[in-house]
N, C-alpha and C positions, 0 to 999 in steps of 0.2 A: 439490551439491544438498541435503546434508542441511545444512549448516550455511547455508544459505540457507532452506532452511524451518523452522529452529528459532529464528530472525530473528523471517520472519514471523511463527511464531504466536504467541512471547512479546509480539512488538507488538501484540498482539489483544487480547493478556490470558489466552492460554491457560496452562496449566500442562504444563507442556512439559519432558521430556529429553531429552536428546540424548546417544548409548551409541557409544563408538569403541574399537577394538581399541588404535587409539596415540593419538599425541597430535595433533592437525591443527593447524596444516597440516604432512605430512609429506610424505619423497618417495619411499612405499615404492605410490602407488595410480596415478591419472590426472589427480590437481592438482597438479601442480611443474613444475620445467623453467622457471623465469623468468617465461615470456610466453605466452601464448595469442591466438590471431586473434581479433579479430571485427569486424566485416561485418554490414550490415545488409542486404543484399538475397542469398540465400541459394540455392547450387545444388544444394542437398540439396532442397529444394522452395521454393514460394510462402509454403506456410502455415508454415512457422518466423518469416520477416519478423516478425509483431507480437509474437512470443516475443520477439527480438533486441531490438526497437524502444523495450518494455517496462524488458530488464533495461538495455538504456542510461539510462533515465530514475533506476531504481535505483541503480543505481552510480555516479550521479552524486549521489545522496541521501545516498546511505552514506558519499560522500566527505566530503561537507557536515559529516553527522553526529560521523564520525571524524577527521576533517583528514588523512587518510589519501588518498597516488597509488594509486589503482585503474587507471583507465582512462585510456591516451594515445593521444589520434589522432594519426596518422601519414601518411592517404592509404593507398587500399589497392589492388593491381594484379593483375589476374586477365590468365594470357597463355594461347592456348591456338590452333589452329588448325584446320582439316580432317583436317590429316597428323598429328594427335598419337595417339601409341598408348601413351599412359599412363593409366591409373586411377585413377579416384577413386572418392569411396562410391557415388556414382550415373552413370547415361548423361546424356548434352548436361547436365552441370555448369555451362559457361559461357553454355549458352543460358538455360537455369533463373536463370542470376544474371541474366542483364539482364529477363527478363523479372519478376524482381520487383521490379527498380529502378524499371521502366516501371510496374507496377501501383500502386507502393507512394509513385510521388515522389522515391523518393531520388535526392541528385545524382550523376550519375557522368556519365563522359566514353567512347566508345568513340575509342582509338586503333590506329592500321596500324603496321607497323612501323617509318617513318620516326622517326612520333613518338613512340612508346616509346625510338628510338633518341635523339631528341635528349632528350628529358624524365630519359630512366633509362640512361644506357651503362651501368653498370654488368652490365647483360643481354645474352648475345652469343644474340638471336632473330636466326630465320630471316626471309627476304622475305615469308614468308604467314602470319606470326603475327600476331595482334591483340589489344587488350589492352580487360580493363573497365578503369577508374579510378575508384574509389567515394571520395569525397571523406571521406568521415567514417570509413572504415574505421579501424582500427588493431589494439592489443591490450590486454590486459589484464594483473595480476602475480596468480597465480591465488592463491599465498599469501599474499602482502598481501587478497586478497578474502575467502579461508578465514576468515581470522585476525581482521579486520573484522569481520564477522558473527558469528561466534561471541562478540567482546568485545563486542559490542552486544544480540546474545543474553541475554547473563549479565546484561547492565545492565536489560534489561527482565524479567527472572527467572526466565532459562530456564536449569536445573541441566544438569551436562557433566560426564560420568565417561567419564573418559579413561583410558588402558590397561585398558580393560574389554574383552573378548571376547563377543559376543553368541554362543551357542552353540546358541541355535534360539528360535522362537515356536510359541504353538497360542492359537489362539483357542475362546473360549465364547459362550453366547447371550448374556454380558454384559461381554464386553472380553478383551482380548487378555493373555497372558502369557508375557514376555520372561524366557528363561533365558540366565545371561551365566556367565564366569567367577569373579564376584566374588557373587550373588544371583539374587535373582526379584524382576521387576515388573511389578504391576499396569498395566494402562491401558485406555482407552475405546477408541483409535486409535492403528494401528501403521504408519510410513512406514518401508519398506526401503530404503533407498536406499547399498549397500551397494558400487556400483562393480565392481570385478573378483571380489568375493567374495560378491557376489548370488547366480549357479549355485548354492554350497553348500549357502547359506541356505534357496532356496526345494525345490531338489535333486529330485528325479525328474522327472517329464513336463514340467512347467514351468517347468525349468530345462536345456534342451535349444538351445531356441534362442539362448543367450546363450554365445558365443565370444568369448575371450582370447585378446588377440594380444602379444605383445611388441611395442614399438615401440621407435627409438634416435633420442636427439635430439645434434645435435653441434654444438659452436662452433667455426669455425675463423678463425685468425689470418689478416690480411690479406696482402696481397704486398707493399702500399707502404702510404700512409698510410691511416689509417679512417676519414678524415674523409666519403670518397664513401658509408659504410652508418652513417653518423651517423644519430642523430633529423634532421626536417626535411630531410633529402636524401635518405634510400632508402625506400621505403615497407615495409608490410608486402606479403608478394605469395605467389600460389599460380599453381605453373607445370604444365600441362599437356604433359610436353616430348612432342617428337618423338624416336623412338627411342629410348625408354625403357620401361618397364614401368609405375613409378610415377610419379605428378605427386612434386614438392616444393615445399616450403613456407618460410619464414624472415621475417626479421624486422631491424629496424635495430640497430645495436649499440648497446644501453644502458648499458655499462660501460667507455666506451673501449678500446682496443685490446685491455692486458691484458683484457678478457672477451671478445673475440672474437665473430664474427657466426654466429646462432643459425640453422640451415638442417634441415631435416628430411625423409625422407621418409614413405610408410605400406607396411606389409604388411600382406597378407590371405590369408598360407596358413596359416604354421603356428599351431598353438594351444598354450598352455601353462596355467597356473593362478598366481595369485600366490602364491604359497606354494613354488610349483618354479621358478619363472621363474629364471634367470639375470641379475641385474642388476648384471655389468661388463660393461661395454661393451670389446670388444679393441682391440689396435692393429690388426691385422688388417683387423676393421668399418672403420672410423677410416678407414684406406686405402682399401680398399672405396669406402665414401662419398664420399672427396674425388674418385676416380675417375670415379664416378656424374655429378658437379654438375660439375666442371673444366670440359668445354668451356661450359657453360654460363653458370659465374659465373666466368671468369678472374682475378678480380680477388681470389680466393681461394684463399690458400696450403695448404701439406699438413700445414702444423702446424696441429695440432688444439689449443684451449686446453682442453676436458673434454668429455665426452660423459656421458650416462645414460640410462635404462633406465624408461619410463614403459606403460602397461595402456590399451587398447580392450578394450572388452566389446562386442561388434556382436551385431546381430539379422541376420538372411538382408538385410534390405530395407535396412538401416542407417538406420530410422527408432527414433526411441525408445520405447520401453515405459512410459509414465503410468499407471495401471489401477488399481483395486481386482482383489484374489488372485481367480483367479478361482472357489476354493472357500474365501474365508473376505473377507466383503464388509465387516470391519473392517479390512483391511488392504491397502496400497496400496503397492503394486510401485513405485518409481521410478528406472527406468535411462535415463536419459536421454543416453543416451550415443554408442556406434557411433562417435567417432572427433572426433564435432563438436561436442560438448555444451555446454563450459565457458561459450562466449558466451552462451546463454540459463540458464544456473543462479538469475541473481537471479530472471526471471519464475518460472521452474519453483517457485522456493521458494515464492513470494508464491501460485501456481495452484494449491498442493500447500495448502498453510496454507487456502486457498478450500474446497477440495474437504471440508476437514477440516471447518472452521465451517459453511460455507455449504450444504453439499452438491454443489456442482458448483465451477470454474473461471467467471472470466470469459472467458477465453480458452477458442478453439474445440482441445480436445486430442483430439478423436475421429480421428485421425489416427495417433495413438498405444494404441490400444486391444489389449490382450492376445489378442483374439479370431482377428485378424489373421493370428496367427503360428501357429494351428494347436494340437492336442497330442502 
């Protein structure tokens, strides 16, 4: 989100920095890991839709501008049933997607399990699952997007100091002032949007509801050939299973075999900080996981070709946090995160860049309001 609102506002004409601790895109935060979902009709709620709807049009811009692959649809398959007792960020997830397909126009298909069976074998569902099919879903290369923006950034004049440590702000009646590891800087308007190291930044009472979780992403080797989780044959898909705890999630192989097919799930107990987190992934996990997803995806062996170690930052609600601070109204919180976020970062950037010029967003973010979450 921050290198997506430092895009936008150099494209305004504003005079803009943009301060990171490393270099981006890297993959010590919540943008790496290859691929990211995105879906346009959304079970986190209704009102993310024209967020989504937005940053497709951008990424499609950005492509243009960069000649850069951003975004490949794929088709995208939501499976889920009555009987499922797995978790997601929200309740009735699946009902919520179709009902913004239904509001919003998007195309999608509702299939029973025959026709998931013939359309996708790769899935060993049950008789009572049923599937969305969102035609335009797919995913994104969250790095290739970072890295985009930022070099489009720079091209419209917005300076980037990189391995810089932000080490706090305080604002005055006349602009804010950022202390890093390397200086102090002035500015009118300050966007935090700082990912798993937001808590620190804003630190006592309003930084209570923002929890880090470890999360583990794995690619596993096939059992025969890859050609059935190629592009154009498997889609992207998020599984509600039966008899499980968590839904999982994955994606088509983009790298042939040697890269193996990218499956994930979520936790939402334990908490950590990025700074302690543990990011090797065991052989242990690795087993674990393939254990998890086997009867599931058969068609996936128990060699793993890599696995790593990526950050949620969630709210109670796992809706996002947009706001101005809510004791310093030069400064705008943005965590847009809770597990789902990446797919909407272009709009967030361009709604962030709004609030800054404009005074407000065009887009409706009062959904995402600080007040919300209490102190």
């Amino acid at each position: 989100m921050g290198s997506a609102a430092l895009l936008q506002l150099a494209k305004r004409g504003q005079n803009v920095a943009g301060i990171d601790q490393f270099s981006p895109p890297h993959n010590l935060g919540s943008s790496h890991g290859d691929t990211r979902v995105t879906r346009l009709a959304i079970g986190e709620g209704t009102h993310y839709t024209p967020l989504v709807m937005r940053s497709h049009e951008l990424w499609r811009e950005i492509e243009t501008e960069t000649g850069r692959d951003l975004m490949t649809t794929t088709g995208g398959l939501i499976i889920s049933s009555r009987s499922t007792t797995s978790r997601m960020h929200v309740q009735d997830f699946f009902g919520t997607t179709v009902a913004a397909a239904e509001r919003y126009g998007i195309r999608h298909e509702i299939l029973d399990a025959r026709a998931i069976r013939q359309r996708f074998p790769q899935f060993n569902i049950s008789d009572d699952e049923i599937g969305y099919y969102e035609h335009e879903a797919g995913f994104l290369r969250p790095e290739a997007c970072v890295a985009a923006q930022l070099a489009l950034a720079e091209k419209h004049g917005a300076s980037i100091h990189r391995n810089e440590k932000v080490l706090g702000f305080e604002e005055s009646g006349t602009g804010v002032t950022v202390r890093t590891a390397k200086g102090t800087y002035a500015a009118d308007r300050l966007i935090v949007s700082a990912g798993a190291w937001l808590p620190q930044l804003i630190a006592g009472t309003y930084a209570r509801p923002f929890k880090v979780r470890r999360q583990m992403l794995f690619w596993f080797a096939p059992k025969g050939p890859i050609t059935p989780f190629q592009l154009g044959t498997f889609p992207i898909y998020i599984w509600e299973l039966q008899g499980r705890p968590q839904a999982i999630y994955g994606f088509p192989a983009i790298d042939g075999a040697r890269g193996g097919i990218k499956v994930a799930t979520q936790q939402y107990e334990t908490e950590t900080t990025p700074d302690e987190v543990n990011r090797t992934v065991s052989d242990a996990e690795a087993r674990a996981m393939y254990e998890y997803i086997a009867p599931y995806l058969p068609g996936f062996s128990d060699k793993y070709v890599k696995a790593v170690v990526c950050l949620y930052t969630q709210t109670p609600d796992a809706e996002f946090v947009i706001d101005t601070h809510p004791e310093m109204p030069r400064v705008i919180i943005a965590s847009p995160c809770s597990g789902h976020g990446f797919k909407h970062s272009a709009a967030i950037g361009e709604a962030l860049s709004e609030i800054v010029i404009d005074g407000k967003s065009r887009l409706d973010l009062s959904a995402f309001a600080f007040a919300r979450l209490g102190r």
